[in-house]
C-alpha positions as CSV (number, residue, x, y, z in Angstrom):
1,X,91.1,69.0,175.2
2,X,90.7,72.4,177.1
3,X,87.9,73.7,178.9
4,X,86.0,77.5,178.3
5,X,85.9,79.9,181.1
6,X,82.1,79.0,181.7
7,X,82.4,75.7,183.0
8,X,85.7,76.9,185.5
9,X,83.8,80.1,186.7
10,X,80.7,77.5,187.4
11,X,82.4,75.1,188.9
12,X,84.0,78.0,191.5
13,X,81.0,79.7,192.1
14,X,78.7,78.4,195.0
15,X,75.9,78.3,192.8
16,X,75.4,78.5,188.6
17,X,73.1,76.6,186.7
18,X,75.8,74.8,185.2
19,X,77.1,74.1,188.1
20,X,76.6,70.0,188.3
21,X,77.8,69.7,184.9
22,X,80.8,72.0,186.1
23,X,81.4,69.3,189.3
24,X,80.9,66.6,187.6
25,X,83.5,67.2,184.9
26,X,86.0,68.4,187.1
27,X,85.8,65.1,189.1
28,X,86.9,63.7,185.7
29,X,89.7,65.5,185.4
30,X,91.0,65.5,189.0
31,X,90.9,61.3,188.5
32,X,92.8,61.7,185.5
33,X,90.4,60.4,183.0
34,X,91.7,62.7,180.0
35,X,94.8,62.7,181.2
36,X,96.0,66.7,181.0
37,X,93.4,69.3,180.3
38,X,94.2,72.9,179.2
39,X,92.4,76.1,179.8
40,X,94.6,79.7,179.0
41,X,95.6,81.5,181.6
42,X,93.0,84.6,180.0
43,X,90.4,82.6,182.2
44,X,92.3,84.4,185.2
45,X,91.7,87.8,183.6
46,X,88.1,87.1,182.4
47,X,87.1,85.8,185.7
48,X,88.5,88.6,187.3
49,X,86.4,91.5,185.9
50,X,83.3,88.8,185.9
51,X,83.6,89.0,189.9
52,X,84.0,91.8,190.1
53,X,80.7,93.1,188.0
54,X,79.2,90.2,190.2
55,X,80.3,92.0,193.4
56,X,82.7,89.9,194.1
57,X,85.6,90.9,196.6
58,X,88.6,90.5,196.1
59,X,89.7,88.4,198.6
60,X,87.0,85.3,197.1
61,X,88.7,86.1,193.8
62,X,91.8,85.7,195.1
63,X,90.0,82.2,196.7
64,X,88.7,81.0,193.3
65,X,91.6,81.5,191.7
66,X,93.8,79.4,193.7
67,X,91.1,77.2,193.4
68,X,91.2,77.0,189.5
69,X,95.2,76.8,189.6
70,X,95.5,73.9,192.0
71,X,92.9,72.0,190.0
72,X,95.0,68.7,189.2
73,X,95.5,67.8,185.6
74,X,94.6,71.3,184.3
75,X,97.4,73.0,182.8
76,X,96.8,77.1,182.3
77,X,98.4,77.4,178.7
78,X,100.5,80.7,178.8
79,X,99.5,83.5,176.0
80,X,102.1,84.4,173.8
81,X,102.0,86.8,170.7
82,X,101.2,84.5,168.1
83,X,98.2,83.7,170.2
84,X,97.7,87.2,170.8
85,X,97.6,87.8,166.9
86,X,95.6,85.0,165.9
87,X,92.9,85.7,168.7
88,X,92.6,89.3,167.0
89,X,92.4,87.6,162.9
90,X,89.9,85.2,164.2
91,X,87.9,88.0,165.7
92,X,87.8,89.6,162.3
93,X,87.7,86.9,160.5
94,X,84.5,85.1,162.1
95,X,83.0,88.1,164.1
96,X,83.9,87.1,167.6
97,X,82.7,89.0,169.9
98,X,84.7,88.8,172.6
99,X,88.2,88.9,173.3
100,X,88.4,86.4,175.2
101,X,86.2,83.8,173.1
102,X,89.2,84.5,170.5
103,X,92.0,84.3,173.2
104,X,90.3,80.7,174.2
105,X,89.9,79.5,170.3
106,X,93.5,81.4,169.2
107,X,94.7,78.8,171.8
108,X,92.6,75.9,171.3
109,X,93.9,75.9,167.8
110,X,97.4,76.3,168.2
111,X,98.2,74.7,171.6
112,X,95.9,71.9,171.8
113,X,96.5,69.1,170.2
114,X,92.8,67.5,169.6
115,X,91.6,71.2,169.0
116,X,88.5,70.4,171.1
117,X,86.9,73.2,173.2
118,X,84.3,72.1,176.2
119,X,82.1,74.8,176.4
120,X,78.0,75.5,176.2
121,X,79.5,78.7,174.4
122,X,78.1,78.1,170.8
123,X,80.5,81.0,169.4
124,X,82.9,78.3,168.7
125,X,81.0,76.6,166.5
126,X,81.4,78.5,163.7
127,X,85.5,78.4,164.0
128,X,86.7,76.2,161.3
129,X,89.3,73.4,162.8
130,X,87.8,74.0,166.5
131,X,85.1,71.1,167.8
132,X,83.4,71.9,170.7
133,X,81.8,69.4,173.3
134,X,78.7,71.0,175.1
135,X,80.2,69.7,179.4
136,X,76.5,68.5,179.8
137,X,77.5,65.6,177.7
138,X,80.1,64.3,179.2
């Protein structure tokens, strides 16, 4: 399973509405109960230029960033250029958006084994072979 940049960026932030959902998942994950969980590394970039439209400085980026790498059990899958390339078909192809939605479901689909995306992102839903899980379910 991997998890979407929204529930990560809540879960560092001091306060986001999805912030409990955000906690409470991550409390999963830092007991083990899926065993690894993947995000991509593109979370680093998007979160980046999020904080920073937020006003955030760069020395609590810096903070939520070690933060989301020393989470234990999440793996940061690295991009490559096959994910690169399918991130930019599936953009085409099913009218993402955002980069970055495509970099996350480019990944999801070729690096994750159950090819399930936790996420209250609903742009998944229409990209055939991903399942998404909304984290206010778990």
């Amino acid at each position: 399973m991997m998890i979407e940049s929204d529930v990560i960026y809540a879960y560092v932030k001091s306060s986001d509405w999805l912030k409990p959902a955000a906690n409470k998942l991550m409390t999963k994950i830092t007991r083990g109960e899926f065993g690894t969980v993947y995000s991509s590394r593109e979370i680093l970039h998007e979160l980046y230029y999020v904080s920073l439209e937020e006003g955030v400085s760069l020395e609590e980026f810096i903070r939520r960033a070690a933060t989301i790498t020393a989470i234990p059990n999440l793996t940061l899958l690295p991009t490559v250029y096959e994910i690169d390339l399918l991130a930019l078909a599936l953009m085409q192809q099913y009218k993402l958006s955002s980069i970055f939605d495509a970099y996350y479901a480019a990944t999801c689909l070729k690096m994750v084994e159950d090819k399930t995306i936790i996420t209250t992102d609903e742009e998944y839903d229409k990209v055939a072979g991903i399942k998404r899980i909304d984290p206010r379910d778990i």
